[in-house]
Predicted model as a PDB file, atoms N, CA, C, CB and O in Angstrom, pLDDT in the B-factor column:
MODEL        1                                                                  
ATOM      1  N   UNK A   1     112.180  51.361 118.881  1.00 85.00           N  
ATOM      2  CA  UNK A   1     112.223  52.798 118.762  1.00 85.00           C  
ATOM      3  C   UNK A   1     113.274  53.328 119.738  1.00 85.00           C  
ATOM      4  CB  UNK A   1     110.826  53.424 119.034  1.00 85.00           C  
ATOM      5  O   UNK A   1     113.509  52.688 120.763  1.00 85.00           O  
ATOM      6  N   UNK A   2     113.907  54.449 119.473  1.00 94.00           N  
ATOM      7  CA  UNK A   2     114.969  54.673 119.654  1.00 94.00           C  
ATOM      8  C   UNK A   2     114.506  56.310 120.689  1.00 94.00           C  
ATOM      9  CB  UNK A   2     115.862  54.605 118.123  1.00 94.00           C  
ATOM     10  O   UNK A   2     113.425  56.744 120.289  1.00 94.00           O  
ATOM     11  N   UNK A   3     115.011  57.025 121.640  1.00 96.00           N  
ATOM     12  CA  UNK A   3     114.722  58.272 121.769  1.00 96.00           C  
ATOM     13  C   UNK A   3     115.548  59.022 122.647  1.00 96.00           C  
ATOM     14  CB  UNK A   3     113.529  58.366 122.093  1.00 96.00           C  
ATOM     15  O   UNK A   3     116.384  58.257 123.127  1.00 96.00           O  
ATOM     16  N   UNK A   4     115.667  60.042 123.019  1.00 97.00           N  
ATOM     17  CA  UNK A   4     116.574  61.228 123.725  1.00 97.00           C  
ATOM     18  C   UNK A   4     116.427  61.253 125.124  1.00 97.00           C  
ATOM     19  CB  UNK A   4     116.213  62.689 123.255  1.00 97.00           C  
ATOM     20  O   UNK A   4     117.268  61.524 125.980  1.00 97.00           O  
ATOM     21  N   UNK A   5     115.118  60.898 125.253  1.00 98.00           N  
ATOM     22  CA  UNK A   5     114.573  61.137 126.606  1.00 98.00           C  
ATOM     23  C   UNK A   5     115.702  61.611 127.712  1.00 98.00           C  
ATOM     24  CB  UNK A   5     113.875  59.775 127.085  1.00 98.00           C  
ATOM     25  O   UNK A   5     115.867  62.723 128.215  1.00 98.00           O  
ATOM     26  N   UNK A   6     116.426  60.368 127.913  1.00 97.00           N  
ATOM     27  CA  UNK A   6     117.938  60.468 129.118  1.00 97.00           C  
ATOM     28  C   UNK A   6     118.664  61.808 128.835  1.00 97.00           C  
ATOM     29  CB  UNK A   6     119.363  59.042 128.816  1.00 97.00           C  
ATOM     30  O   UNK A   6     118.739  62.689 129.692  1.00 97.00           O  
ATOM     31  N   UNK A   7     119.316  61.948 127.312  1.00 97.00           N  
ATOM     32  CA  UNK A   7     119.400  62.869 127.361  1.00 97.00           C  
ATOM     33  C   UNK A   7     118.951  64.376 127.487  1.00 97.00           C  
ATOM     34  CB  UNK A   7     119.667  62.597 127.006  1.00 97.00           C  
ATOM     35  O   UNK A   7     119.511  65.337 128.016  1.00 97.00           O  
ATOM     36  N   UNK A   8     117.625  64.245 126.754  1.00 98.00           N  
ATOM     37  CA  UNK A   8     117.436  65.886 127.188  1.00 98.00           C  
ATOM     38  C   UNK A   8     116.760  65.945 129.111  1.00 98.00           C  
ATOM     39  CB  UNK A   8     115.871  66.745 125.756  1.00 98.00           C  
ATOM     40  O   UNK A   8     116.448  66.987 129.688  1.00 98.00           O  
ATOM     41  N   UNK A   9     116.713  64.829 129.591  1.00 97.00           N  
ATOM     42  CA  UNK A   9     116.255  65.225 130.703  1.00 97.00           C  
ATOM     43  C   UNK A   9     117.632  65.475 131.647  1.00 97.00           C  
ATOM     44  CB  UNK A   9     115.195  64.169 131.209  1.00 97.00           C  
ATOM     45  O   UNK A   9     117.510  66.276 132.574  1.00 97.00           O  
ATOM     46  N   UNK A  10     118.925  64.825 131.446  1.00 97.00           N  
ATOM     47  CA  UNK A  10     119.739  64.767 131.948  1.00 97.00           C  
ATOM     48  C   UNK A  10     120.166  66.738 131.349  1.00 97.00           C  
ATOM     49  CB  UNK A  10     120.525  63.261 131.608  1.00 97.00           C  
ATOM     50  O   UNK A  10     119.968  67.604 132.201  1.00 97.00           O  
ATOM     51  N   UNK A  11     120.529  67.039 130.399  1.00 97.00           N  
ATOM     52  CA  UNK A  11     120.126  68.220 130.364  1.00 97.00           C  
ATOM     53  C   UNK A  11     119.733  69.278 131.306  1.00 97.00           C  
ATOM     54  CB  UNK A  11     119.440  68.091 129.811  1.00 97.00           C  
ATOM     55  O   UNK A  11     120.351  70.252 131.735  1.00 97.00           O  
ATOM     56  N   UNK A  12     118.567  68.843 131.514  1.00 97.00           N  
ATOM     57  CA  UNK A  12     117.935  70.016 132.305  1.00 97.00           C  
ATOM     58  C   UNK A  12     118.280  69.666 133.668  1.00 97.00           C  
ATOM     59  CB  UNK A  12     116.297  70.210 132.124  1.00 97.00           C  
ATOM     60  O   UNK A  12     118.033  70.582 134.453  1.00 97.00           O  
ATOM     61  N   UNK A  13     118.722  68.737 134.138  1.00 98.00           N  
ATOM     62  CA  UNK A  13     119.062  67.955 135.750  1.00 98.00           C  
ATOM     63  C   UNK A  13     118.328  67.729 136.455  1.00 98.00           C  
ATOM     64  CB  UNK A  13     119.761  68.461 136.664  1.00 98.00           C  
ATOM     65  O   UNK A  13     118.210  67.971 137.656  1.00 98.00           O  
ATOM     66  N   UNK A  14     117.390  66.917 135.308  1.00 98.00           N  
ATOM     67  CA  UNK A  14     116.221  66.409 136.147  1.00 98.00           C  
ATOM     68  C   UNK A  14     116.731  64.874 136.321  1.00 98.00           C  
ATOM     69  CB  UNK A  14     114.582  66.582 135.334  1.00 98.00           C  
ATOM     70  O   UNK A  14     117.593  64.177 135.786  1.00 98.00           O  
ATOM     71  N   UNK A  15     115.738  64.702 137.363  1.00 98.00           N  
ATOM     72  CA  UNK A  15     115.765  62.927 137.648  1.00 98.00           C  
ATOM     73  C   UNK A  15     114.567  62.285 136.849  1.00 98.00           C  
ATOM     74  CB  UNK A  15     115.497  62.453 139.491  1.00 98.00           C  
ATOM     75  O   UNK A  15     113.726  62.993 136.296  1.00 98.00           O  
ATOM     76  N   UNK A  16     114.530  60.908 136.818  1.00 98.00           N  
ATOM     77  CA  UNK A  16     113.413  60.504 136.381  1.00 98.00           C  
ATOM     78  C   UNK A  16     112.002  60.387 137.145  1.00 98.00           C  
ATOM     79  CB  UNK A  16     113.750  59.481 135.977  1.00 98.00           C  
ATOM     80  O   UNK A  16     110.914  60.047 136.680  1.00 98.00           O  
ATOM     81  N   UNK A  17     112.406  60.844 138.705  1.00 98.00           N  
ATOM     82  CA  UNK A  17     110.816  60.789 138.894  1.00 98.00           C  
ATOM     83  C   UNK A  17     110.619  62.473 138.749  1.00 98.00           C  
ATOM     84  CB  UNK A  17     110.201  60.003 140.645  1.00 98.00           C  
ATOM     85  O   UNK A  17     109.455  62.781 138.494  1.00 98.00           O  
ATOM     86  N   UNK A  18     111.383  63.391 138.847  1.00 98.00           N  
ATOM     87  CA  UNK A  18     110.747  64.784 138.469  1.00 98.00           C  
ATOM     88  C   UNK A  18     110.536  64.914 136.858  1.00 98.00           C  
ATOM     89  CB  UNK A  18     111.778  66.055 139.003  1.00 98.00           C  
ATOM     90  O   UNK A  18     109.913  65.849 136.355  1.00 98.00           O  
ATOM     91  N   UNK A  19     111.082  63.949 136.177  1.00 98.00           N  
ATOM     92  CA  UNK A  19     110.228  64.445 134.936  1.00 98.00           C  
ATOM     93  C   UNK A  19     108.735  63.376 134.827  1.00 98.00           C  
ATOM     94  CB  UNK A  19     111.354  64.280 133.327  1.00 98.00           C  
ATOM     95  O   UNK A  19     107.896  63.531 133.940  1.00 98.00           O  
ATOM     96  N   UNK A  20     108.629  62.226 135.992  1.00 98.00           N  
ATOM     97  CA  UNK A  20     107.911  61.406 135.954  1.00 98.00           C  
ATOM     98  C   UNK A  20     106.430  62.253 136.482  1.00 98.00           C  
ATOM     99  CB  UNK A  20     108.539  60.229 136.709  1.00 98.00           C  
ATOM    100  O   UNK A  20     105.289  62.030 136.075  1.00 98.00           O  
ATOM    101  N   UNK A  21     106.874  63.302 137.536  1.00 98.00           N  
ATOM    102  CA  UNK A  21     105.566  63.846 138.135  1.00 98.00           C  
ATOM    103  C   UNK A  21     105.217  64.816 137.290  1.00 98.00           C  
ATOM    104  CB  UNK A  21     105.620  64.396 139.561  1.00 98.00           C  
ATOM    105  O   UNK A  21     104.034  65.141 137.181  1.00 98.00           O  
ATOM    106  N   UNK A  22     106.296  65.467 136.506  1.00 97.00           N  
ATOM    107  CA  UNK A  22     105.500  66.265 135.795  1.00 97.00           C  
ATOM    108  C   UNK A  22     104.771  65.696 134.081  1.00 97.00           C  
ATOM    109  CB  UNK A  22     106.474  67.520 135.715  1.00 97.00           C  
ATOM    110  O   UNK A  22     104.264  66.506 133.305  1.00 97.00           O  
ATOM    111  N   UNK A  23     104.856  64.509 133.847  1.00 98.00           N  
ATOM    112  CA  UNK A  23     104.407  64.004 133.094  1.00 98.00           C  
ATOM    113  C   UNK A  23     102.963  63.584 133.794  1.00 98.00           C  
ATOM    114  CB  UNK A  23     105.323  63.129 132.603  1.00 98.00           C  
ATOM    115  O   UNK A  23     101.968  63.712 133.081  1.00 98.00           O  
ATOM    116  N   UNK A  24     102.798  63.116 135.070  1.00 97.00           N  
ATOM    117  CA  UNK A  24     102.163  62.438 135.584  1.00 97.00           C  
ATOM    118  C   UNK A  24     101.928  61.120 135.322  1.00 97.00           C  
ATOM    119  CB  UNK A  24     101.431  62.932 135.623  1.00 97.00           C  
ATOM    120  O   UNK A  24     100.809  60.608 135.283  1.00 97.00           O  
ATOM    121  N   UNK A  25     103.060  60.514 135.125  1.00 98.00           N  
ATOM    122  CA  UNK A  25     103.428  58.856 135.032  1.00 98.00           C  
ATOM    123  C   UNK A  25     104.132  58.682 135.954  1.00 98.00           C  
ATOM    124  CB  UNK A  25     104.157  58.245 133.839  1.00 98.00           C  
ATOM    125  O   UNK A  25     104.648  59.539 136.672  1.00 98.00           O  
ATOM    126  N   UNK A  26     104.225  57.410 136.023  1.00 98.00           N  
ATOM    127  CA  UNK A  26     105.333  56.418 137.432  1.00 98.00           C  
ATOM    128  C   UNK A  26     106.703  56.560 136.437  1.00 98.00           C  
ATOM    129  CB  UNK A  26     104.763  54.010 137.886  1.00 98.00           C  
ATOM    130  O   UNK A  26     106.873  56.476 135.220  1.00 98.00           O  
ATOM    131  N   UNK A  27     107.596  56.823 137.608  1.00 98.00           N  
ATOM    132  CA  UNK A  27     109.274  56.601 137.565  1.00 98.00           C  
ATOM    133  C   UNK A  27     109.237  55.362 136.809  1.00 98.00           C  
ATOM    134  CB  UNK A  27     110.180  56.405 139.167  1.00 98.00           C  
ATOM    135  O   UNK A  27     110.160  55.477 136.003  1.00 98.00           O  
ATOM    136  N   UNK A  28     108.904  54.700 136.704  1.00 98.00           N  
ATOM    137  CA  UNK A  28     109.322  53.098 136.246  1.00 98.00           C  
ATOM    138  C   UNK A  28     108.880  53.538 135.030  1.00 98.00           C  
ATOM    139  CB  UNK A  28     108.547  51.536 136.949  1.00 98.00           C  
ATOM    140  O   UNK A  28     109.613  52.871 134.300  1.00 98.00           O  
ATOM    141  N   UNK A  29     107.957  54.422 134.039  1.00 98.00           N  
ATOM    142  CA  UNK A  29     106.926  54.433 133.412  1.00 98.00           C  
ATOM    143  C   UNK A  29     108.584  55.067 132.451  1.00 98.00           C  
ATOM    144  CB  UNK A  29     105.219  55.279 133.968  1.00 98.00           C  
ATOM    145  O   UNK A  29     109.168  54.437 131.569  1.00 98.00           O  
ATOM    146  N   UNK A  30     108.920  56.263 132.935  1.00 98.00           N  
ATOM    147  CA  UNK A  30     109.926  56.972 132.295  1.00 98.00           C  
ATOM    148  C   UNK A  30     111.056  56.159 132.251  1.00 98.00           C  
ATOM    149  CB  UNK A  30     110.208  58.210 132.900  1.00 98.00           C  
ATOM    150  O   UNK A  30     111.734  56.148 131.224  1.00 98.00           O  
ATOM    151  N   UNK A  31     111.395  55.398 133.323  1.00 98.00           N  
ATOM    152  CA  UNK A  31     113.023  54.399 132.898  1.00 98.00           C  
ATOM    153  C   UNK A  31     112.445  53.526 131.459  1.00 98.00           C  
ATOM    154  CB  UNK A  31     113.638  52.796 134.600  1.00 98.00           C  
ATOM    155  O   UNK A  31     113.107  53.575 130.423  1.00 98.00           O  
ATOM    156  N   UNK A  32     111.342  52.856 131.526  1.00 98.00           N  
ATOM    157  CA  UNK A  32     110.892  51.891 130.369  1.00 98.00           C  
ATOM    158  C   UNK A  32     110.879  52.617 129.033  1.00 98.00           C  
ATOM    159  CB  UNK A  32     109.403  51.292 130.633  1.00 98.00           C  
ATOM    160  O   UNK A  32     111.146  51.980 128.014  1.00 98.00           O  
ATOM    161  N   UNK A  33     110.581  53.923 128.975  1.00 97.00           N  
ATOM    162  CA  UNK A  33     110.471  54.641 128.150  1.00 97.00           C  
ATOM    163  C   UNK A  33     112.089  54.603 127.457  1.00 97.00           C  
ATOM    164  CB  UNK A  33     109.842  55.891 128.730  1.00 97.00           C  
ATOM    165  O   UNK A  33     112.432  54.120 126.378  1.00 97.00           O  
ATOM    166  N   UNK A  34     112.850  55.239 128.411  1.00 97.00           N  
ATOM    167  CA  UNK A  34     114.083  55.650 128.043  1.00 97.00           C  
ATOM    168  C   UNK A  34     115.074  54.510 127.945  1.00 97.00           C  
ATOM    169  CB  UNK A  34     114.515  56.641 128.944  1.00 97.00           C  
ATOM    170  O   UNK A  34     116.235  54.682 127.574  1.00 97.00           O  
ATOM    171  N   UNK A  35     114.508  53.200 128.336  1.00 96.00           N  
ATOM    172  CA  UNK A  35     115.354  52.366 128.346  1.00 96.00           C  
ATOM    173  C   UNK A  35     114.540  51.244 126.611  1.00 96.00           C  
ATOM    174  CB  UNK A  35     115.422  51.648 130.238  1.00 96.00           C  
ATOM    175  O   UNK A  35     115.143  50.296 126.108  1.00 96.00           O  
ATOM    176  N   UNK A  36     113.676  51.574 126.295  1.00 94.00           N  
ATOM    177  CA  UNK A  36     113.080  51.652 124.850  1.00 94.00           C  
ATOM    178  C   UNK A  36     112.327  49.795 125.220  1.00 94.00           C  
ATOM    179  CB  UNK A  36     114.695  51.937 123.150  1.00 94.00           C  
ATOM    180  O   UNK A  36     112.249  48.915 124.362  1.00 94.00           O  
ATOM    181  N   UNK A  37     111.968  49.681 126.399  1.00 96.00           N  
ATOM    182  CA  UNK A  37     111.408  48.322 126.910  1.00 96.00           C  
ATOM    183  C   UNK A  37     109.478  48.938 126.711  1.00 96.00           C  
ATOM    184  CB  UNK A  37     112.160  47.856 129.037  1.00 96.00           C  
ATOM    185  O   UNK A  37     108.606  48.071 126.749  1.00 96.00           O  
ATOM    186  N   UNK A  38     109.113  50.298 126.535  1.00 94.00           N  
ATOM    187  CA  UNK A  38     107.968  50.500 126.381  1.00 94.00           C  
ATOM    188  C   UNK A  38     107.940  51.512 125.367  1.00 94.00           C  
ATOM    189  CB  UNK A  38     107.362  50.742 127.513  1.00 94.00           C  
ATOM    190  O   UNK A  38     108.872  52.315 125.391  1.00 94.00           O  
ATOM    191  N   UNK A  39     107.000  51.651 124.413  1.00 95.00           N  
ATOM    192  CA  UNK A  39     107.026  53.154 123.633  1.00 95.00           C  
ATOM    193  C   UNK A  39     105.572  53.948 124.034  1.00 95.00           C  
ATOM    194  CB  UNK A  39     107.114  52.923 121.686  1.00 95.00           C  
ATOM    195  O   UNK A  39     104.447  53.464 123.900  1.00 95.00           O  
ATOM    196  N   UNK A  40     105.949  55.482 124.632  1.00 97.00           N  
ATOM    197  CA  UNK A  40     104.549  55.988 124.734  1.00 97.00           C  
ATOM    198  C   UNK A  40     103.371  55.750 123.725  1.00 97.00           C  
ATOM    199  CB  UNK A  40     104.675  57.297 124.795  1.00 97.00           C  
ATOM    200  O   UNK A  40     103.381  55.597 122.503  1.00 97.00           O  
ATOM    201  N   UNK A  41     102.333  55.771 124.659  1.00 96.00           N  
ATOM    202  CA  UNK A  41     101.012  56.515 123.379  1.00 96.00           C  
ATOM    203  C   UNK A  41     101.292  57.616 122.891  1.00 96.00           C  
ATOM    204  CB  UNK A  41      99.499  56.927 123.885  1.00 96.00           C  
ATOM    205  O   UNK A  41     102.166  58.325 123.390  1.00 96.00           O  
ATOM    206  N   UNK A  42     100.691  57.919 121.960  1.00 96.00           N  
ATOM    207  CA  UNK A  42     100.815  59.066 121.363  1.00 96.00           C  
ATOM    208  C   UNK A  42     100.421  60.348 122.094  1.00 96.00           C  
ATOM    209  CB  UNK A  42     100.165  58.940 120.272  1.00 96.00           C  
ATOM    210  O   UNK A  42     101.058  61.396 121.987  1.00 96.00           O  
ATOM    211  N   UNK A  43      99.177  60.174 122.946  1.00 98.00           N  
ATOM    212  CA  UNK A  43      98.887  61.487 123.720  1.00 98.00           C  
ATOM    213  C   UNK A  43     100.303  61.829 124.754  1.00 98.00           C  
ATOM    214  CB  UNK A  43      97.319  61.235 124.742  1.00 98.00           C  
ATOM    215  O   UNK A  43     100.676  62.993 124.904  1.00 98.00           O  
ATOM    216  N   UNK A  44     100.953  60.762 125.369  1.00 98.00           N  
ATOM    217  CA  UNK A  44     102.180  60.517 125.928  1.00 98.00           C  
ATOM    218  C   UNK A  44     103.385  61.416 125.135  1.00 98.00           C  
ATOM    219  CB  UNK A  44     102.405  58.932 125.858  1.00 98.00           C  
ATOM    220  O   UNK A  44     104.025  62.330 125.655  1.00 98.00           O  
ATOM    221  N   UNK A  45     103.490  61.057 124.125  1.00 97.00           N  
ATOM    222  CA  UNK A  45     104.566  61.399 123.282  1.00 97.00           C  
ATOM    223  C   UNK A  45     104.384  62.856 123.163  1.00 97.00           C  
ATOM    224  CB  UNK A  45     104.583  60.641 121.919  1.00 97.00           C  
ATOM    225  O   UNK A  45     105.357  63.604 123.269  1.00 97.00           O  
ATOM    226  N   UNK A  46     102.981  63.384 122.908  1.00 98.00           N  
ATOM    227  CA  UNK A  46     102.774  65.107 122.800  1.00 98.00           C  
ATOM    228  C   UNK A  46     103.342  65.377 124.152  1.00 98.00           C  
ATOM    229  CB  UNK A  46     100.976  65.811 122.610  1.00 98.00           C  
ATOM    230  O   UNK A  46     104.302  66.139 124.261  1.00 98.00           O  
ATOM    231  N   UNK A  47     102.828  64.823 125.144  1.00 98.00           N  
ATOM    232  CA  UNK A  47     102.937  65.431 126.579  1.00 98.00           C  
ATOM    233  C   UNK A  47     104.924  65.728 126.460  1.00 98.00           C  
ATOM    234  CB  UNK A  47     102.215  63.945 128.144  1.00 98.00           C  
ATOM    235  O   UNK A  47     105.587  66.742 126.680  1.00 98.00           O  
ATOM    236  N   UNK A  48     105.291  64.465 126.062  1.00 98.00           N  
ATOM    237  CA  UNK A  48     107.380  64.325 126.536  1.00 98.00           C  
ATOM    238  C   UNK A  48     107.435  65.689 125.379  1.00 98.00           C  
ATOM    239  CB  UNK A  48     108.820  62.083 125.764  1.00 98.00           C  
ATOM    240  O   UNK A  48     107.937  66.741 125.776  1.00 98.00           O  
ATOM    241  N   UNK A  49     107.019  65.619 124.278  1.00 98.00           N  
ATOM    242  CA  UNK A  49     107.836  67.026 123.132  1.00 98.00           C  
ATOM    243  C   UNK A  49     107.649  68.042 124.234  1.00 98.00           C  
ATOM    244  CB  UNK A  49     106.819  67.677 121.249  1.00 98.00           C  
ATOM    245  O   UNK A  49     108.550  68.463 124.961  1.00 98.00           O  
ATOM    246  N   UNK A  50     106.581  68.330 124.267  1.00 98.00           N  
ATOM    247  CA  UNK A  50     105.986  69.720 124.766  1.00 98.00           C  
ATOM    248  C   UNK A  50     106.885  70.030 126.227  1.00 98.00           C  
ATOM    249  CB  UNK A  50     104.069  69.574 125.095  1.00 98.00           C  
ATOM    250  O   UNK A  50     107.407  71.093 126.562  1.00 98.00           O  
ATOM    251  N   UNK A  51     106.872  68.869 126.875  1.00 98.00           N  
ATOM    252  CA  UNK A  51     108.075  69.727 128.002  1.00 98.00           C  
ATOM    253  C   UNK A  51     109.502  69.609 128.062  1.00 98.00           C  
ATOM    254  CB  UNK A  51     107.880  69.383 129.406  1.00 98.00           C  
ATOM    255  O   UNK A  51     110.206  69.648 129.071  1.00 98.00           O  
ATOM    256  N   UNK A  52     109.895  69.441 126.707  1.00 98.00           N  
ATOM    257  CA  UNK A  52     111.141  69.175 126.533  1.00 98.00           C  
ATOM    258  C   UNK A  52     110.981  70.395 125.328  1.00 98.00           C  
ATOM    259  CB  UNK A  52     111.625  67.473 126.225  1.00 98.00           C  
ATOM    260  O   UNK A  52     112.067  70.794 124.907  1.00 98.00           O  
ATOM    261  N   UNK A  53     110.230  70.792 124.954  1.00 98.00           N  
ATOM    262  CA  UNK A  53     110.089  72.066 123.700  1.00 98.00           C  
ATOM    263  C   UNK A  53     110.639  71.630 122.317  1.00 98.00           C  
ATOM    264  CB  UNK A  53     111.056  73.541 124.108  1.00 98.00           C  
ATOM    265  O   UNK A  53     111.208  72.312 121.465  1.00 98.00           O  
ATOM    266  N   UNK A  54     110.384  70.588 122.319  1.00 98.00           N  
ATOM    267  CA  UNK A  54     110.796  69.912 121.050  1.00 98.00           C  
ATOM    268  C   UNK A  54     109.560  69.672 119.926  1.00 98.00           C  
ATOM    269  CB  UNK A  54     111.432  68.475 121.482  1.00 98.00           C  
ATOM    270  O   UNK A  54     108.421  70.109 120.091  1.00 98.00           O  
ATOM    271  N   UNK A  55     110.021  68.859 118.697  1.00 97.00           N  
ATOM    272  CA  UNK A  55     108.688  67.993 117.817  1.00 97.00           C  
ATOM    273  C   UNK A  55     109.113  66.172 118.522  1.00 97.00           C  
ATOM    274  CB  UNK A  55     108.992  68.156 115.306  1.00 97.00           C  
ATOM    275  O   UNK A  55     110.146  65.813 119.088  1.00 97.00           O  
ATOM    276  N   UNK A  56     108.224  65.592 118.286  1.00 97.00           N  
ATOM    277  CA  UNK A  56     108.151  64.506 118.463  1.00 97.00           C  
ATOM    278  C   UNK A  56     109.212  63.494 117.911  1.00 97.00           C  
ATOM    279  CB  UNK A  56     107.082  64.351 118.147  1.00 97.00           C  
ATOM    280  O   UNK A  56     109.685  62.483 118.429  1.00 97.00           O  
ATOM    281  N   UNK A  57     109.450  64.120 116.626  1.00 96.00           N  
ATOM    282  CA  UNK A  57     110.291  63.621 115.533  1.00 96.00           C  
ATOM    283  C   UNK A  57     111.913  63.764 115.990  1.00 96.00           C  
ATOM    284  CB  UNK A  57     109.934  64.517 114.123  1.00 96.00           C  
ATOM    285  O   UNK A  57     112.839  63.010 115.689  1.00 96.00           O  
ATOM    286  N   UNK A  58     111.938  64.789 116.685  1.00 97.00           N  
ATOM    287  CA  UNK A  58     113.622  65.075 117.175  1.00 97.00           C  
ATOM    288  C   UNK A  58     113.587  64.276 118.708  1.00 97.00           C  
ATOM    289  CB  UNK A  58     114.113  67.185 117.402  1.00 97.00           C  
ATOM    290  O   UNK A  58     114.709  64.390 119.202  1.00 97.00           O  
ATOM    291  N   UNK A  59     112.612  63.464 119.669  1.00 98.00           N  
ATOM    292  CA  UNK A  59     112.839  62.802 120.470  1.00 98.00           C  
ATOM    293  C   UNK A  59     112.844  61.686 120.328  1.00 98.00           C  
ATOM    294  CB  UNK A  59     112.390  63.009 121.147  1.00 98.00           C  
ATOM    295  O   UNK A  59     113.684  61.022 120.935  1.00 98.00           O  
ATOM    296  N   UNK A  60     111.986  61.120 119.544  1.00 96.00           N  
ATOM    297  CA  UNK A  60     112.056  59.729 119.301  1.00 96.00           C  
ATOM    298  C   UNK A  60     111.929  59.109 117.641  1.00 96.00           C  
ATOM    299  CB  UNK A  60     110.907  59.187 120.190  1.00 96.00           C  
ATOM    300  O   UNK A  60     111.084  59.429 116.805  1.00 96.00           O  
ATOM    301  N   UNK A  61     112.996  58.184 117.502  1.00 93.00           N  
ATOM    302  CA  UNK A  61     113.036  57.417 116.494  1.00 93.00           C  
ATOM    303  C   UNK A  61     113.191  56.423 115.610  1.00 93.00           C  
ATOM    304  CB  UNK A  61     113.164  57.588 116.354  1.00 93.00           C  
ATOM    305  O   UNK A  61     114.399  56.649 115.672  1.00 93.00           O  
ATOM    306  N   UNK A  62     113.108  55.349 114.682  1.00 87.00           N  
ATOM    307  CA  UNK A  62     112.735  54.010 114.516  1.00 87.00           C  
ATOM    308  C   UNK A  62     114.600  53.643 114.734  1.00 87.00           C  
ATOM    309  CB  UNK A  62     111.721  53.581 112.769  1.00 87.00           C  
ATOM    310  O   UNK A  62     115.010  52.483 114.688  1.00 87.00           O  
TER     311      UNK A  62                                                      
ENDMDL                                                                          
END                                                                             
């Protein structure tokens, strides 16, 4: 699975542990994410749309 993450966080000029605390996951949790070595749960995946103001569908994909 494929996703934006880097980019839309790079975007806003966040780092990965400030989008990590406000997810409330570990820094490592968000590089794995964005580096596509882990794919969120789904409750995960609501949490990344919602503070990125997106659908799920425009962050991540097969």
């Amino acid at each position: 699975m494929t996703n934006r993450m880097r980019e839309l966080r790079a975007e806003l000029g966040w780092s990965q542990a400030v989008l990590a605390e406000r997810l409330e996951v570990s820094r490592q949790s968000v590089n794995a994410i964005e580096t596509g070595k882990y794919d969120p749960s789904l409750p995960l995946a609501f949490r990344i749309a919602k503070i990125f103001g997106k659908r799920i569908e425009e962050i991540f994909s097969e």
